[in-house]
MMTF fields as JSON, N, C-alpha, C and O atoms, coordinates in Angstrom:
{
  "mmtfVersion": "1.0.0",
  "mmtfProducer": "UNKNOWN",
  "numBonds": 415,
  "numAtoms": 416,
  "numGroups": 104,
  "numChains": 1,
  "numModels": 1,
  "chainsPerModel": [1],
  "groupsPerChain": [104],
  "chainIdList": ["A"],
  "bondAtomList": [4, 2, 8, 6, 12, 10, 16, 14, 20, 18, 24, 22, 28, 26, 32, 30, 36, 34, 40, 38, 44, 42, 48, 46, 52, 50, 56, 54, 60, 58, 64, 62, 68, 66, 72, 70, 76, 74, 80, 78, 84, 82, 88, 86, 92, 90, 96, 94, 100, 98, 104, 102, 108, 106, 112, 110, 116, 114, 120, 118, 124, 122, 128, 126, 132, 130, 136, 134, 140, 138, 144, 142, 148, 146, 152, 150, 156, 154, 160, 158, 164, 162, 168, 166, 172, 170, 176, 174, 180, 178, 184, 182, 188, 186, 192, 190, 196, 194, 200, 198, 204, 202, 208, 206, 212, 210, 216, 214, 220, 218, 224, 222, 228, 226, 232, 230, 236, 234, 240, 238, 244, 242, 248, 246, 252, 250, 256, 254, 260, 258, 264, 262, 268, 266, 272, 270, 276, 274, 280, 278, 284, 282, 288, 286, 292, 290, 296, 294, 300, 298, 304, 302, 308, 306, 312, 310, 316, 314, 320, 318, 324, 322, 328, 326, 332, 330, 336, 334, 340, 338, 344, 342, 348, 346, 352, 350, 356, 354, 360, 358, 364, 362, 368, 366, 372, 370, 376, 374, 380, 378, 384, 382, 388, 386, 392, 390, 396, 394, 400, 398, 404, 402, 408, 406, 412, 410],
  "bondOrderList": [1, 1, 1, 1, 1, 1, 1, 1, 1, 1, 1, 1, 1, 1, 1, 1, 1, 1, 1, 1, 1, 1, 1, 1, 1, 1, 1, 1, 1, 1, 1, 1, 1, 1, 1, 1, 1, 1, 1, 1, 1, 1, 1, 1, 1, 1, 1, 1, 1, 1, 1, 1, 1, 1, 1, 1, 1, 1, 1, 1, 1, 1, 1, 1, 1, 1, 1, 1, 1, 1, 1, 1, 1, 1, 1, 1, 1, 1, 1, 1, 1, 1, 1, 1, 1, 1, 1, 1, 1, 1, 1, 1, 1, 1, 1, 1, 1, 1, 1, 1, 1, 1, 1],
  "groupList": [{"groupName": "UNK", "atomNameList": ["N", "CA", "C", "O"], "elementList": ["N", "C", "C", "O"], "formalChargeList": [0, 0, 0, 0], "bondAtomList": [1, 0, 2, 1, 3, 2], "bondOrderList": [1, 1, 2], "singleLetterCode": "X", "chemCompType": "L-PEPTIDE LINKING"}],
  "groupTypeList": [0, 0, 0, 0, 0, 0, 0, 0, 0, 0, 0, 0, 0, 0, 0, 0, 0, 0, 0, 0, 0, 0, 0, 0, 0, 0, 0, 0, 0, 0, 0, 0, 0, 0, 0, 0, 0, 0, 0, 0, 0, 0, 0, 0, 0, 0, 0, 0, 0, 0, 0, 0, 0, 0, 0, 0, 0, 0, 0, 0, 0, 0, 0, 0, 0, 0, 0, 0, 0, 0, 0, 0, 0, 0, 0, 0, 0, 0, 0, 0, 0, 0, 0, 0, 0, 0, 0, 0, 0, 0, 0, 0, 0, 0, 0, 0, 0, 0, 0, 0, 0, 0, 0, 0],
  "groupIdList": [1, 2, 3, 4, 5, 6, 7, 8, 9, 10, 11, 12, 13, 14, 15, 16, 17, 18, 19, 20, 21, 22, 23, 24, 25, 26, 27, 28, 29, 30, 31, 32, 33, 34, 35, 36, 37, 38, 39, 40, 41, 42, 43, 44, 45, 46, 47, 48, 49, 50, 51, 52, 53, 54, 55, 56, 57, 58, 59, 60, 61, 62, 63, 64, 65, 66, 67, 68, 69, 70, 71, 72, 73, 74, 75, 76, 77, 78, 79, 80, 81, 82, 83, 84, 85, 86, 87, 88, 89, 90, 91, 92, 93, 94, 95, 96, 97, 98, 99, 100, 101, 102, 103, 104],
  "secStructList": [7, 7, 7, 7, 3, 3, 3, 3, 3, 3, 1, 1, 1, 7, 7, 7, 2, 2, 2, 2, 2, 2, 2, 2, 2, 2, 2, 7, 1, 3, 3, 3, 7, 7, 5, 7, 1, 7, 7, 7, 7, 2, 2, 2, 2, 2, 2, 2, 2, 2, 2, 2, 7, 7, 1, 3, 3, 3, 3, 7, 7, 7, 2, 2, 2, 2, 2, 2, 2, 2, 2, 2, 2, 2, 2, 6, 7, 7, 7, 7, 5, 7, 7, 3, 3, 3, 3, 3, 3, 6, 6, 6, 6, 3, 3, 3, 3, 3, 3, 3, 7, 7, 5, 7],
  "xCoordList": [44.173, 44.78, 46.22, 46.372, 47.397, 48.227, 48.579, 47.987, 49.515, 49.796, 51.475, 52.222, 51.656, 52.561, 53.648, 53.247, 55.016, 56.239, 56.701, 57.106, 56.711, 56.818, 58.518, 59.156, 58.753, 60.066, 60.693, 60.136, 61.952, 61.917, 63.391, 64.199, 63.355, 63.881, 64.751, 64.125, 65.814, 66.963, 67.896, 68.683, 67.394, 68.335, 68.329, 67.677, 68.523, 68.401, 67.727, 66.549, 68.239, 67.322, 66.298, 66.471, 65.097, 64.107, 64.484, 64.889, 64.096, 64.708, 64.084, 62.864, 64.78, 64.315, 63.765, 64.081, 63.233, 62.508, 62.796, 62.202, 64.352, 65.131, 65.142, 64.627, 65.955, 65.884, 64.648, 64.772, 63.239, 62.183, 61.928, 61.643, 62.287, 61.83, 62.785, 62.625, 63.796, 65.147, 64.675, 64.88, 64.101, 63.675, 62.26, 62.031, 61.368, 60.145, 60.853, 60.252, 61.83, 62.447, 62.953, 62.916, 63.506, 63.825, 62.572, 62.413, 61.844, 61.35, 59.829, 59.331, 59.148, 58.129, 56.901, 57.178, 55.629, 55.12, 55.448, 55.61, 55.501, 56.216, 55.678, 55.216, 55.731, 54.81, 56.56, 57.274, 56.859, 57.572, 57.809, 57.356, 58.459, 58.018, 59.575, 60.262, 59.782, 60.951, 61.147, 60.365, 62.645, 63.309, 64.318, 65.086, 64.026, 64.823, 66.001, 66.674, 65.875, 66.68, 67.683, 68.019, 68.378, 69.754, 69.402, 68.535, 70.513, 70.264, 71.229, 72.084, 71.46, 72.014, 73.188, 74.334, 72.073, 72.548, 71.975, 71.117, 72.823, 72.48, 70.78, 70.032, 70.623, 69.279, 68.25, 67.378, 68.347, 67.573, 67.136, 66.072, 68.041, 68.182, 66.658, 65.79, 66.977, 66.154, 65.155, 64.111, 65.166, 63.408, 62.665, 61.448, 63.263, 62.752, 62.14, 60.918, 62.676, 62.473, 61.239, 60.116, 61.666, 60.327, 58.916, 57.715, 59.378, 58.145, 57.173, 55.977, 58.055, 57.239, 57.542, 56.96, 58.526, 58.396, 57.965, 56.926, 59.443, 59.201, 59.729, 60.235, 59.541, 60.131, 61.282, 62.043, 61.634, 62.804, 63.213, 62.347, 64.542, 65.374, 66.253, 67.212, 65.756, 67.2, 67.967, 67.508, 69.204, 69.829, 70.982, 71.677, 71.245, 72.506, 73.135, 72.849, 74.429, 74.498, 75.894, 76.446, 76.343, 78.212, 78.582, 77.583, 79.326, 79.908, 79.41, 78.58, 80.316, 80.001, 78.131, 77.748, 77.491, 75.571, 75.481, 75.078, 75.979, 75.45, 75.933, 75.67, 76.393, 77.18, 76.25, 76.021, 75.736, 74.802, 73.734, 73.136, 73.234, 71.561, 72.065, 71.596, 73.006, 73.307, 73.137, 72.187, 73.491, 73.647, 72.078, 71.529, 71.414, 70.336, 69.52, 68.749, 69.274, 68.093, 68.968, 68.418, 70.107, 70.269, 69.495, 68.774, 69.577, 69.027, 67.541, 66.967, 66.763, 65.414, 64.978, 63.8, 66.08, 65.555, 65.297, 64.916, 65.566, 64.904, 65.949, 67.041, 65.914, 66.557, 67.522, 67.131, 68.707, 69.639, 69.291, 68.41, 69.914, 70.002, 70.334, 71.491, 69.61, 69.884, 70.577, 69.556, 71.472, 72.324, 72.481, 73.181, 71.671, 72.47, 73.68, 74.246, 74.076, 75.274, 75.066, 74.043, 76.408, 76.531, 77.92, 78.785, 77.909, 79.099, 79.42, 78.375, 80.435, 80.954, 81.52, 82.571, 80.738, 81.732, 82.483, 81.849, 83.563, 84.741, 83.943, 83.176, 84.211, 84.922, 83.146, 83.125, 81.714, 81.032, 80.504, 79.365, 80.912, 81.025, 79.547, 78.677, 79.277, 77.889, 77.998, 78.836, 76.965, 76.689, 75.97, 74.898, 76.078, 74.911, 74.304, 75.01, 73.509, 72.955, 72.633, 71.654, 73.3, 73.62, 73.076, 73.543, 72.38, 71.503, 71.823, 72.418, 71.514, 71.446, 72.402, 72.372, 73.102, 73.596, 73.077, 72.753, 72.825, 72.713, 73.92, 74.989, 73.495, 75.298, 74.741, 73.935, 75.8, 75.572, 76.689, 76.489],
  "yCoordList": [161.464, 161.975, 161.484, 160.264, 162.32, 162.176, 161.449, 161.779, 160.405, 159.706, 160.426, 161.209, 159.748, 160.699, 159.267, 158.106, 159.65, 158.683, 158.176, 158.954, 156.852, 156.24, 155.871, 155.172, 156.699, 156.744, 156.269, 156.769, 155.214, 154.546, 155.617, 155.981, 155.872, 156.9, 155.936, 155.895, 155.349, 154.689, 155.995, 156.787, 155.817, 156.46, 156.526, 155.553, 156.844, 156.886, 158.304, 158.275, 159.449, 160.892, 160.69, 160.036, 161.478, 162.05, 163.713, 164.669, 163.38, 164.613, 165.798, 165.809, 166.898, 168.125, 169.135, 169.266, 169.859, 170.994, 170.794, 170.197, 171.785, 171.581, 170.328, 170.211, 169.175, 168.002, 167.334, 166.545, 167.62, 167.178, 167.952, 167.503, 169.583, 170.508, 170.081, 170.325, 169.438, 169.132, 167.475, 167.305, 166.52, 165.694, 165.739, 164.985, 166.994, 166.988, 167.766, 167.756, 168.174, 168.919, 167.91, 168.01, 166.766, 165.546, 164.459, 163.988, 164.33, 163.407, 163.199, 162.155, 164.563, 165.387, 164.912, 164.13, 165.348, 164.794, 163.309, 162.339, 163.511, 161.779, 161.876, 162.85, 160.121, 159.696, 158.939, 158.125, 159.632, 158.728, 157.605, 157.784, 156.551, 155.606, 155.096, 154.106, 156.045, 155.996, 154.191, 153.327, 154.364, 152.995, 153.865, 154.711, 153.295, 154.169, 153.077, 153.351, 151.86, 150.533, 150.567, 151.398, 149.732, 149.618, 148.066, 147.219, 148.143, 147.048, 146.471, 147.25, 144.794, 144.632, 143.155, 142.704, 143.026, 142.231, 142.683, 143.493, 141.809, 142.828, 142.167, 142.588, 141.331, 139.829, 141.182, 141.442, 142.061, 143.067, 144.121, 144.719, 144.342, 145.184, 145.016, 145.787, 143.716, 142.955, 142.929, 143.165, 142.531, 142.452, 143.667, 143.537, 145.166, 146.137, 146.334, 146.242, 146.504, 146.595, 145.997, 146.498, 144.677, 143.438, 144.254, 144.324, 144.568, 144.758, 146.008, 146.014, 147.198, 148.566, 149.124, 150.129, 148.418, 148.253, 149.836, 150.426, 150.221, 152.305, 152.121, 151.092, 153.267, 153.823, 154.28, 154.176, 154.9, 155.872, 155.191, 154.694, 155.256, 154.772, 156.105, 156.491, 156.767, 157.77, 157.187, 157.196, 156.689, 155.885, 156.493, 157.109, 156.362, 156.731, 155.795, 155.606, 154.834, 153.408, 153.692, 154.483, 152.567, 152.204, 152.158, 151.888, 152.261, 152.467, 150.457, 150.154, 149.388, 148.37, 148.153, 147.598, 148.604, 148.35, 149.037, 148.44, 150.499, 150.828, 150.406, 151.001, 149.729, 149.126, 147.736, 147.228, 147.143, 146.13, 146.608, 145.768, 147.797, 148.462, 148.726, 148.012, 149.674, 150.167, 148.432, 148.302, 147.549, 146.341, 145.809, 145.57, 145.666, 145.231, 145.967, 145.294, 147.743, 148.54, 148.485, 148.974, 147.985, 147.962, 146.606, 146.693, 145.44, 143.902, 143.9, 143.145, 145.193, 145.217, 146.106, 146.256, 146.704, 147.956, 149.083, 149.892, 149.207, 150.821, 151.663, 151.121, 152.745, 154.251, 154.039, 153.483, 154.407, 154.407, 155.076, 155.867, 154.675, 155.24, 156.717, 157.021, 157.609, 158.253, 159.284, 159.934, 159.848, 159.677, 161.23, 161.831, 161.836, 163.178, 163.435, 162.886, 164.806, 164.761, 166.269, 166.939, 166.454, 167.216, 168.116, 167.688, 169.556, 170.046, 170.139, 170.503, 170.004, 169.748, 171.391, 171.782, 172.21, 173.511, 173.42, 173.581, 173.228, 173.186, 174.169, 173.704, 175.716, 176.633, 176.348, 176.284, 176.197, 176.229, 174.76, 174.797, 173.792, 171.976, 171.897, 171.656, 172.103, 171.014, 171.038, 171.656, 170.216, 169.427, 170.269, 170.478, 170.861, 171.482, 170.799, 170.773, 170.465, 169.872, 170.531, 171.273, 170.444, 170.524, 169.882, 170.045, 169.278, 167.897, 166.548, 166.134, 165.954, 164.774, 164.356, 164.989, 163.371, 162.233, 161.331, 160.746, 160.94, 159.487, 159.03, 159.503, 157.574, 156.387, 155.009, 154.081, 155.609, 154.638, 152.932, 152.03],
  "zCoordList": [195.391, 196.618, 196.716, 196.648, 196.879, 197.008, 198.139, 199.167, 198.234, 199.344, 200.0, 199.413, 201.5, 202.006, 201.731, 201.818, 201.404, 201.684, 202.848, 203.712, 203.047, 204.58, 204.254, 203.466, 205.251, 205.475, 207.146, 208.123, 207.358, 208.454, 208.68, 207.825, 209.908, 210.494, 211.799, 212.858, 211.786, 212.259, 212.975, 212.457, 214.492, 215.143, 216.78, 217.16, 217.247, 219.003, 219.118, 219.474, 218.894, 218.317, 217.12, 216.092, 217.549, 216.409, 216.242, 216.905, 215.011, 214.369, 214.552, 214.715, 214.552, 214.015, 213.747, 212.564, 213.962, 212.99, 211.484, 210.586, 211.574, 210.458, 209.626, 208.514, 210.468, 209.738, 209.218, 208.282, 209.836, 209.32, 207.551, 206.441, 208.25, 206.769, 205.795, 204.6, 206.254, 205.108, 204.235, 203.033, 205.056, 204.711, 203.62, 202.674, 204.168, 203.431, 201.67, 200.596, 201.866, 200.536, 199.398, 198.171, 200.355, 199.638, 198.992, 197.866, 200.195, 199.988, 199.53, 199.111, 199.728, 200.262, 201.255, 202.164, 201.1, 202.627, 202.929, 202.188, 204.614, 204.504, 205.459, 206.053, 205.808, 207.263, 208.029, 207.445, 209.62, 209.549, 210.669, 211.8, 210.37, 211.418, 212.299, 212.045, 213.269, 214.123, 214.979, 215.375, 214.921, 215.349, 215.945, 215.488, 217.364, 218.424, 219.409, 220.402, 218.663, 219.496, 219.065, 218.221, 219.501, 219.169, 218.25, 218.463, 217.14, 216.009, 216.66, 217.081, 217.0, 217.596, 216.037, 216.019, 215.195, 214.227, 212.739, 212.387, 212.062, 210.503, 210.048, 209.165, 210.749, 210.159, 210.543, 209.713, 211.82, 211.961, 211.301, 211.46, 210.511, 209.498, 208.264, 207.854, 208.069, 206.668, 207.234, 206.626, 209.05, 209.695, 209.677, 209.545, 209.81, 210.165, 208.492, 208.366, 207.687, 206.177, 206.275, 206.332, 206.287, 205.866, 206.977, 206.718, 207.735, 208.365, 208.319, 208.611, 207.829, 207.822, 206.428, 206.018, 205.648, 204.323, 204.076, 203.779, 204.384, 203.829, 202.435, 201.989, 201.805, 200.574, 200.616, 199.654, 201.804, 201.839, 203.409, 204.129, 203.759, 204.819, 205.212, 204.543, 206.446, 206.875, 208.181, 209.323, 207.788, 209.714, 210.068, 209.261, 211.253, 211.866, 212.581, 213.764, 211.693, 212.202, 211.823, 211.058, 212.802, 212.467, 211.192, 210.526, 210.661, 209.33, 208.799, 207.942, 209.722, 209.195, 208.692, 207.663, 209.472, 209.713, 208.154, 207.156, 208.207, 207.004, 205.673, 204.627, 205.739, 204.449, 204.437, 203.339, 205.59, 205.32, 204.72, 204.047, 204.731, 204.932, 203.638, 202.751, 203.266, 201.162, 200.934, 200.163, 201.173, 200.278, 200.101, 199.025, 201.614, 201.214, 200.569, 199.886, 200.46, 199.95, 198.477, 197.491, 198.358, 196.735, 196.308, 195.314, 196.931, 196.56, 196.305, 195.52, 197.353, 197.097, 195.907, 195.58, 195.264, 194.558, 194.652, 193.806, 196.043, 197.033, 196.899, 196.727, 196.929, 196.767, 197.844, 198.871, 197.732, 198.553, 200.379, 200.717, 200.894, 202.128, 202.345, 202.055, 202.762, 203.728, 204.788, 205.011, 205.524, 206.546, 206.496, 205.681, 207.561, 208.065, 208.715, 209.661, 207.689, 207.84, 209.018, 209.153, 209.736, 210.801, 210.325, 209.56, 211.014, 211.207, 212.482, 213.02, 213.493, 214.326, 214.634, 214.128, 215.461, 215.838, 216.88, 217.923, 217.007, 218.016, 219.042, 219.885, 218.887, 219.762, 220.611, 221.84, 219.754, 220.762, 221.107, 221.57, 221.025, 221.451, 221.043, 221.879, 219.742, 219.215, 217.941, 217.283, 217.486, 215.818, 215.094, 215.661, 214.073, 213.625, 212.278, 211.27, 212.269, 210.806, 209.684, 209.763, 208.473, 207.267, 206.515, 205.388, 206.552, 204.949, 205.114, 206.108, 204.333, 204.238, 202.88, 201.825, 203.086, 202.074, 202.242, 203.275, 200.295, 199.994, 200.023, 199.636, 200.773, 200.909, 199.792, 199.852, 198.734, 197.845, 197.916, 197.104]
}
């Protein structure tokens, strides 16, 4: 029996329709386990890991956070991070989502 990919989902929004079907293309069935707090230090970072210990990481964090999170999922061995990317339409003021990058 195939098992599903536990993937930790770092963000204040849960995702998607789209972003879920965009994630299952990547990653395929996945279980996922949302973090909806605010990280307030990087030591949090390593706790959330240590504790639900996913395969796959998708976050939406300050540029400095994610440069902690690429450093540590490189130290553990784990597949890079993550990070939906958005297009921004001016004329009608919203985000539209486009895929995901890995931040190496």
């Amino acid at each position: 029996m195939d098992e599903s990919t536990v993937v930790l989902w770092i963000s204040r929004h849960g995702p998607t329709p789209d972003m879920d079907a965009s994630l299952t293309e990547i990653v395929g069935d996945h279980q996922l386990i949302r973090h909806s707090k605010e990280i307030g230090r990087a030591k949090s970072l390593s706790t959330l890991l240590d504790i639900h210990q996913p395969e796959r990481v998708v976050a939406t964090l300050p540029i400095d956070m994610q440069e902690l999170l690429t450093e540590e999922l490189f130290k553990r061995g784990m597949k890079p991070m993550l990070r939906p990317v958005y297009h921004h339409r001016r004329t009608a003021g919203e985000f539209v989502f486009r895929g995901y990058e890995e931040v190496l």
